[in-house]
KOLLUM-189774 format. One record per residue (C-alpha): residue in three letters; x, y, z. Coordinates in steps of 0.2 Angstrom, whole numbers, padded with zeros to 4 digits, always signed. Layout:
// KOLLUM-189774
ALAXYZ;...
***
This chain:
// KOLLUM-189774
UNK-0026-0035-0071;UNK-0023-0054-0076;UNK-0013-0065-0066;UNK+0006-0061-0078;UNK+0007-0045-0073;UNK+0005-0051-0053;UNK+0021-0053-0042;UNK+0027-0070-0043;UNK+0030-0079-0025;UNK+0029-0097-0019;UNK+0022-0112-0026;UNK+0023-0133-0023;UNK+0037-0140-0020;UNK+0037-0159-0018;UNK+0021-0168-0022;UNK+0015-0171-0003;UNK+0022-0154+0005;UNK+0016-0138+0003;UNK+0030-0127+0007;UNK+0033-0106+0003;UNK+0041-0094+0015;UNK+0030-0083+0027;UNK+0042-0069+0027;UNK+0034-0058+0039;UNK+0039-0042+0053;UNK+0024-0033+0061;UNK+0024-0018+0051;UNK+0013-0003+0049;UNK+0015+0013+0041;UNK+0028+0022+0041;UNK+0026+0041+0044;UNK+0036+0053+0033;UNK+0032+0071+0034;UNK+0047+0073+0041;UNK+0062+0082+0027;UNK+0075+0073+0035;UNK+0067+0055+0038;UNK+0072+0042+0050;UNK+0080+0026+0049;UNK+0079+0016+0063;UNK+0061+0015+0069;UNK+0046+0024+0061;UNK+0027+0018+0065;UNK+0030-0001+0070;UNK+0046-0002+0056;UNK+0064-0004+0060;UNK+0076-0004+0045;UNK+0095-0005+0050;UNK+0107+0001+0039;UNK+0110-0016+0031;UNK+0091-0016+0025;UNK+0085-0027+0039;UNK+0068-0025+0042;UNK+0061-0030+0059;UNK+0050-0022+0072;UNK+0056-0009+0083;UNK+0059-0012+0102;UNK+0048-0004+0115;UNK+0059+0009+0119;UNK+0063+0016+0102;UNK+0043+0017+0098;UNK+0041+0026+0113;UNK+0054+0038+0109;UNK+0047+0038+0091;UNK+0030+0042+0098;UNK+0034+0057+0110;UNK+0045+0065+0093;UNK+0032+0063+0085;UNK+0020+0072+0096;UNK+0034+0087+0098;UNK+0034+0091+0080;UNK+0016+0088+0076;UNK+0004+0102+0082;UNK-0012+0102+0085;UNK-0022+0105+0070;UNK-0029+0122+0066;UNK-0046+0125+0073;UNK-0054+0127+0057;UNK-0050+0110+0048;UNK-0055+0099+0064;UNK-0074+0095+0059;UNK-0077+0082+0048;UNK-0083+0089+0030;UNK-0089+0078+0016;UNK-0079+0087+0004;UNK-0064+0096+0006;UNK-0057+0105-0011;UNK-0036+0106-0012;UNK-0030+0117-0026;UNK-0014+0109-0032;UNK-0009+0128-0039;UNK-0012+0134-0020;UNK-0003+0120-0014;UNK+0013+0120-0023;UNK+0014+0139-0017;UNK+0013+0134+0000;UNK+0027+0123-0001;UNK+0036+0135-0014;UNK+0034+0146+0001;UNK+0040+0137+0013;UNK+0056+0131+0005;UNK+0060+0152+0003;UNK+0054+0158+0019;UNK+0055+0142+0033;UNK+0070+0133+0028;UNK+0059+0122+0019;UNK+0047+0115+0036;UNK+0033+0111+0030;UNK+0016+0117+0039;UNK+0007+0101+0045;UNK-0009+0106+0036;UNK+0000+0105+0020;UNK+0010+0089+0025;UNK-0006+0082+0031;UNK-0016+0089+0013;UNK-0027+0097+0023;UNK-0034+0083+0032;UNK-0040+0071+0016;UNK-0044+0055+0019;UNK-0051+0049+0001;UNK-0049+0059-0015;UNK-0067+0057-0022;UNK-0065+0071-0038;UNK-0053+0079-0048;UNK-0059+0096-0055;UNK-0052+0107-0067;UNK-0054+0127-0066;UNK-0049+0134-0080;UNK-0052+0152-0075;UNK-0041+0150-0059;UNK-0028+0138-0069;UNK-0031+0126-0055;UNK-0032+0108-0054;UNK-0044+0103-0034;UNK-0044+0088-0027;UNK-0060+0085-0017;UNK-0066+0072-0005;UNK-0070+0068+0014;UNK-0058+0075+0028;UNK-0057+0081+0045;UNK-0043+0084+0058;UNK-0030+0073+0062;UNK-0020+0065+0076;UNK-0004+0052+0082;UNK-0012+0035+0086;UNK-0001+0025+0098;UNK+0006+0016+0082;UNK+0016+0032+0076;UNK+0000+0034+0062;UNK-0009+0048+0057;UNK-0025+0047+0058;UNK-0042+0057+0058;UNK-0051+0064+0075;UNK-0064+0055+0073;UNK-0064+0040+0061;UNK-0048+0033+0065;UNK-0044+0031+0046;UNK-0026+0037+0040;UNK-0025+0055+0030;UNK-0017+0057+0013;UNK+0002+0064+0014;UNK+0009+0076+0001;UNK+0025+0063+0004;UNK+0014+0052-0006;UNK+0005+0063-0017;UNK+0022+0070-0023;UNK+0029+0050-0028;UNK+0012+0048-0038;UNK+0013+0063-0047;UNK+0033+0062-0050;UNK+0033+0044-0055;UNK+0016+0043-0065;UNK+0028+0039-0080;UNK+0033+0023-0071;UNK+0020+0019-0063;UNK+0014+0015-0085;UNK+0030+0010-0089;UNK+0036-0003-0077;UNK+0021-0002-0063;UNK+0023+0000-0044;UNK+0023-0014-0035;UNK+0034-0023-0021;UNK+0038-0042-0019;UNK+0048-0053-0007;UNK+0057-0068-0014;UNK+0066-0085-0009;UNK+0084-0084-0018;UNK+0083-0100-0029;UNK+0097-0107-0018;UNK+0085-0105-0004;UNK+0074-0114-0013;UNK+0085-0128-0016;UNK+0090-0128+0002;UNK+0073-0132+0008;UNK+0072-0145-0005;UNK+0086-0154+0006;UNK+0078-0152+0022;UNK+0062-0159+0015;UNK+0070-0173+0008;UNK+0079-0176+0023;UNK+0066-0176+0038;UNK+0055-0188+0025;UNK+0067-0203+0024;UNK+0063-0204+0042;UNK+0046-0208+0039;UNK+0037-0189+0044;UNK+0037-0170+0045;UNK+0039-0164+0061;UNK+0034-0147+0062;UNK+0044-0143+0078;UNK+0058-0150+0069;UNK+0054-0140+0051;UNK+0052-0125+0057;UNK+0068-0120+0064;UNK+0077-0131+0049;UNK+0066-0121+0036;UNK+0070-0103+0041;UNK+0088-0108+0042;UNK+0086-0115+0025;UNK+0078-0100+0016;UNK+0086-0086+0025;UNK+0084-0068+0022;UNK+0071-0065+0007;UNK+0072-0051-0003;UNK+0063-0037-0005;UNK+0058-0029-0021;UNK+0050-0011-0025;UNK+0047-0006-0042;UNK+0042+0010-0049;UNK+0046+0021-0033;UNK+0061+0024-0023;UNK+0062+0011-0011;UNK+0068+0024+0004;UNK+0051+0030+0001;UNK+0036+0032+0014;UNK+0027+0026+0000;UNK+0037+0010-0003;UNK+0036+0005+0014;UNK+0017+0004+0015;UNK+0020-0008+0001;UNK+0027-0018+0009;UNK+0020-0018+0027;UNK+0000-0022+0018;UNK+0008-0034+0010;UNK+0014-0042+0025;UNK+0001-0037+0036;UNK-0011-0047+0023;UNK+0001-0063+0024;UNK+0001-0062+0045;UNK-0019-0062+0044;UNK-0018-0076+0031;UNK-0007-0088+0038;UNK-0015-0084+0056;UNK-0001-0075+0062;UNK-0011-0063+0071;UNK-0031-0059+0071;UNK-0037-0050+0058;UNK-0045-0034+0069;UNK-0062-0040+0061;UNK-0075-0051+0064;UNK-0079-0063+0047;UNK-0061-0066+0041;UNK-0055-0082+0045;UNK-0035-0085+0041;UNK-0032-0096+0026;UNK-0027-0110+0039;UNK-0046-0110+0047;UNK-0053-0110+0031;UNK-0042-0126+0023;UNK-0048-0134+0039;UNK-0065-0137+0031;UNK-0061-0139+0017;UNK-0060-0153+0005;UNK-0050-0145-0012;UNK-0033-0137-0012;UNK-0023-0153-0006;UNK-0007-0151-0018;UNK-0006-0134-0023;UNK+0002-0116-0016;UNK-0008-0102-0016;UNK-0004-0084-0017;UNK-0012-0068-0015;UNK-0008-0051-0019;UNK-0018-0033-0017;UNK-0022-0025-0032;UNK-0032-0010-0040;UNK-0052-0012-0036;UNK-0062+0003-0044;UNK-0077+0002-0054;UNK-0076+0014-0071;UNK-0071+0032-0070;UNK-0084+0044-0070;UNK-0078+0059-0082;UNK-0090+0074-0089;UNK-0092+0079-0107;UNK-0077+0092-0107;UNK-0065+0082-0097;UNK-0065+0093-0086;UNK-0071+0083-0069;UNK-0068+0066-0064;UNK-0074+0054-0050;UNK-0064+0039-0043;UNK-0079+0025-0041;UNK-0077+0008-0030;UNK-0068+0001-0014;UNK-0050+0003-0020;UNK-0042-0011-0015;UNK-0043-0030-0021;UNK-0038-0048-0015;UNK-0032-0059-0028;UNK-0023-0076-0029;UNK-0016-0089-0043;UNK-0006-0105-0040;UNK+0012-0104-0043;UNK+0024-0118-0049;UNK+0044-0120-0043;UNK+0053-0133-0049;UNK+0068-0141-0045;UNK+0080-0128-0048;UNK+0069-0113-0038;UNK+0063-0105-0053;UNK+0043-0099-0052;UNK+0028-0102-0064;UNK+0012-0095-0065;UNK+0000-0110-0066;UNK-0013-0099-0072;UNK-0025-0109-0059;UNK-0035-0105-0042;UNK-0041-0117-0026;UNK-0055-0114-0021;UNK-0051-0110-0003;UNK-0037-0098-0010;UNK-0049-0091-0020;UNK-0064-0088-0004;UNK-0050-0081+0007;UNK-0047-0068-0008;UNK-0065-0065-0009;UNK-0067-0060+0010;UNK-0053-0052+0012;UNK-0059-0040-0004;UNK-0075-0038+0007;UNK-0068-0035+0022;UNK-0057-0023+0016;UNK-0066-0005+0018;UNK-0071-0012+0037;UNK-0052-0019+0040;UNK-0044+0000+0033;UNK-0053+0007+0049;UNK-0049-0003+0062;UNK-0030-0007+0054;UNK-0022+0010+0045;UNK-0009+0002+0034;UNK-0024-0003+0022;UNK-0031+0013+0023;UNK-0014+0018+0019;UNK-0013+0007+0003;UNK-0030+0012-0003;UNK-0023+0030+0000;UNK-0010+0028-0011;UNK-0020+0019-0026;UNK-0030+0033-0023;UNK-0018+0043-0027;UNK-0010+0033-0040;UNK-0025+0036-0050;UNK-0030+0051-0050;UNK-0008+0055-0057;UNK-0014+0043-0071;UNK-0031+0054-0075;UNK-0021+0071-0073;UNK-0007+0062-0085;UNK-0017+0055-0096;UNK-0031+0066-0102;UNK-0017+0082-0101;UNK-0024+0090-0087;UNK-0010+0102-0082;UNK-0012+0109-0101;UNK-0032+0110-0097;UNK-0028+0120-0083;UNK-0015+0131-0090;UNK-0006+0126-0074;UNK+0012+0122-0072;UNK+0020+0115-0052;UNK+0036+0109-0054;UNK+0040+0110-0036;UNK+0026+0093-0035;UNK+0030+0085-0051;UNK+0048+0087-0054;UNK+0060+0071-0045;UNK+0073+0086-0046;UNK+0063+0098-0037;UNK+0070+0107-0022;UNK+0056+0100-0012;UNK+0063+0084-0008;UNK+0054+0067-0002;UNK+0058+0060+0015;UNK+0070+0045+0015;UNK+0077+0032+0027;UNK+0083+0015+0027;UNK+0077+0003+0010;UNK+0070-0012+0017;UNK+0080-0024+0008;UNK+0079-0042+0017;UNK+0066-0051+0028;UNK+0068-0065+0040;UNK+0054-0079+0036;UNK+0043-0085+0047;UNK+0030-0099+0046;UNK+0013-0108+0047;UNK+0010-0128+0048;UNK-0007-0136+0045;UNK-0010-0154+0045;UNK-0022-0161+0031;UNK-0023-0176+0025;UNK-0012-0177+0011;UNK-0001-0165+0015;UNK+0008-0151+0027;UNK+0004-0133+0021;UNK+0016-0119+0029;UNK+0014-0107+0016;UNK+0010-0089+0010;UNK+0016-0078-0003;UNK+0009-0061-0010;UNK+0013-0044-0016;UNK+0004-0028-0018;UNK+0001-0022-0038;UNK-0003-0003-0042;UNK-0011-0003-0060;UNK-0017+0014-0061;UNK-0016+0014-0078;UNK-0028+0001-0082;UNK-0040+0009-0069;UNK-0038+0028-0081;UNK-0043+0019-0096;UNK-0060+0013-0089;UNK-0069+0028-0092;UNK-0088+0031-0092;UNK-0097+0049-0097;UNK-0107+0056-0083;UNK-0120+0072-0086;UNK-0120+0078-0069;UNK-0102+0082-0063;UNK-0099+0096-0073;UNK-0114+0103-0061;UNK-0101+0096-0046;UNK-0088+0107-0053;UNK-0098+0125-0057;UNK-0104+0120-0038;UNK-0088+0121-0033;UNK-0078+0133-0041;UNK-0091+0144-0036;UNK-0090+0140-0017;UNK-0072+0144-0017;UNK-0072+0161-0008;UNK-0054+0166-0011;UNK-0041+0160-0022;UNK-0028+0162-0011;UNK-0030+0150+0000;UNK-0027+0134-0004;UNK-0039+0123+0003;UNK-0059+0125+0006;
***
């Protein structure tokens, strides 16, 4: 996961000014269980027609909220406890939907929307005598918070959605090919534009940052947005982009991270000495440690936190165009490392980065199944999950397509810094290719092949 496959954002300007857009919109996941989607506000996003992305108003959350709370029921009594494992047969799961695309006009039943109440998948199994791929790991039952997320009962941690799980498993080609990820950029004219402004306020001898501010956002205007890999009216695509943004808020002390021990980046240049003349960025990336696989290749287990921080300097030179330097500050680099350890604390207490880690999760786990031929293993065909032309259709709504900036000043001694930049990288991939043997998980799988009582339902 070296720095050239990273997305490419903002880097120094001049030699004395530190200058990046901060292109940011309190965002949070986006809920899409729904068929038909929604387009105007969905879990702390509003996307106009146009592509504007921007936080809802009051009202419309509220009204979000209490849809919400209409359509999604209460969840069935008997997948409310927490459970350290819960096993979801992909075979019993695409005849759940199958079903309900003959038989309920295609209304999908919450448990299966929900995948039964997963919040981690830990193992993929293969059971060959049931033609089945399971998916195991941690679970319990679910509920709306007041942000328009689903989360669990107890833990307060996001649960997997099968709108997810069907983009992993449909665009798995992609996700090799081209990769998934999401960017914001400056237009090159932008760029230039703010070259201007700079040159501007420094022939009268300082910059202002009352006076930048305002001039700066009128001289970048709207950033674009980016998605690769995945269709950008997905849910999918839209927690992209709010982690990213979330992480650049908490960076450029936009708003407090929602735990103790990480500092914005501002706070942390504060005290320090380095990073005078440079522009950091910082994008999330893939964090697991090798893949444990048995023998047959026939059971898998997803190791390590998920989710990464990681940053590189970035270059832009006169005409807008951006270089990789191939170079980290120091401070850039600490806030990357505490933000990487604060990550699993941060995912409970702010669900978008649950929600990323989710979907990496499930990223993977496409690559493994993809990879090492697993629908063959199992003798298992689902078309209705893997097929982009399937009948079962993902939910859509607006593309986010262009961000206003916003932005941060700090004062050091040789410069002004009012940057941030970033980007979320899916290298599932990479992470399927590090694989180490492990004696004791084809014990897991006989364990629980053997538990499941009934082939006919679909989750245990």
């Amino acid at each position: 996961m070296g720095a050239s496959a990273s997305p490419r954002r903002l880097t120094r300007i001049t030699s004395n000014v530190l200058i990046a857009a901060l292109v940011v919109s309190q965002l949070s996941v986006a809920w899409a269980g729904h068929r038909g989607g929604r387009s105007s506000a969905v879990g702390g996003i509003s996307i106009d027609v146009s592509g504007l992305v921007g936080p809802p108003s009051r009202d419309g959350l509220k009204l979000h909220l209490a849809e919400l709370k209409k359509e999604i029921k209460a969840t069935p009594d008997e997948m409310v406890m927490p459970v350290k494992r819960r096993v979801v047969s992909l075979r019993g799961l695409a005849a759940s939907c199958e079903d309900a695309m003959k038989n309920r006009f295609g209304h999908l039943p919450d448990e299966v929307r929900f995948l039964a109440g997963l919040q981690r998948i830990e193992y993929v199994f293969v059971d060959q005598e049931a033609n089945d791929i399971l998916l195991a790991g941690p679970a319990e039952g679910w509920r709306i918070d007041d942000r328009a997320n689903v989360v669990g009962v107890t833990t307060g941690r996001p649960v997997l959605q099968l709108d997810d799980l069907l983009v992993a498993l449909r665009y798995v080609h992609a996700a090799r090919t081209e990769g998934i990820s999401c960017s914001i950029d400056p237009t090159e004219e932008g760029y230039r534009n703010l070259q201007k402004v700079l040159d501007a306020q420094r022939s009268k001898g300082r910059l202002n940052p009352q006076v930048l501010e305002p001039l700066m956002k009128q001289a970048f205007g709207p950033q674009k947005v980016t998605i690769k890999g995945v269709p950008p009216t997905s849910h999918f695509a839209r927690v992209l982009v709010a982690a990213d943004y979330r992480m650049k808020r908490i960076a450029m002390k936009l708003e407090e991270a929602k735990v103790k021990g990480l500092p914005s980046y501002l706070d942390l240049m504060k005290t320090s000495r380095g990073g005078g003349n440079v522009n950091p960025r910082w994008w999330l990336a893939c964090n697991y440690e090798p893949l444990r696989a048995s023998e047959d290749g026939l059971s898998w287990q997803l190791q390590g936190p998920g989710v990464q921080a990681m940053t590189e300097d970035d270059f832009v030179a006169a005409d807008g165009t951006v270089t990789g330097t191939g170079r980290k500050s120091a401070p850039a680099q600490r806030w990357a490392d505490l933000m990487t350890n604060k990550y699993d604390e941060l995912s409970s207490s702010d669900v978008i980065f649950g929600e990323l880690r989710n979907l990496m999760d499930m990223c993977v786990i496409a690559a493994v199944i993809e990879k090492n031929h697993l629908w063959e293993k199992a003798g298992l065909s689902a078309p209705i999950l893997t097929d982009k032309d399937s009948p079962l259709k993902l939910a859509a709504s607006n593309a986010a397509k262009q961000i206003a900036p916003e932005v941060s000043f700090l004062r050091t001694r040789k410069s002004w810094i009012v940057t941030a930049s970033g980007g979320v990288q899916v290298e599932s991939w990479q992470v399927a290719d590090q694989v180490t043997k492990s004696a004791d998980l084809a014990g897991v799988r006989d364990e629980v092949v053997a538990n499941r009582t009934t082939q006919s339902v679909w989750w245990q």
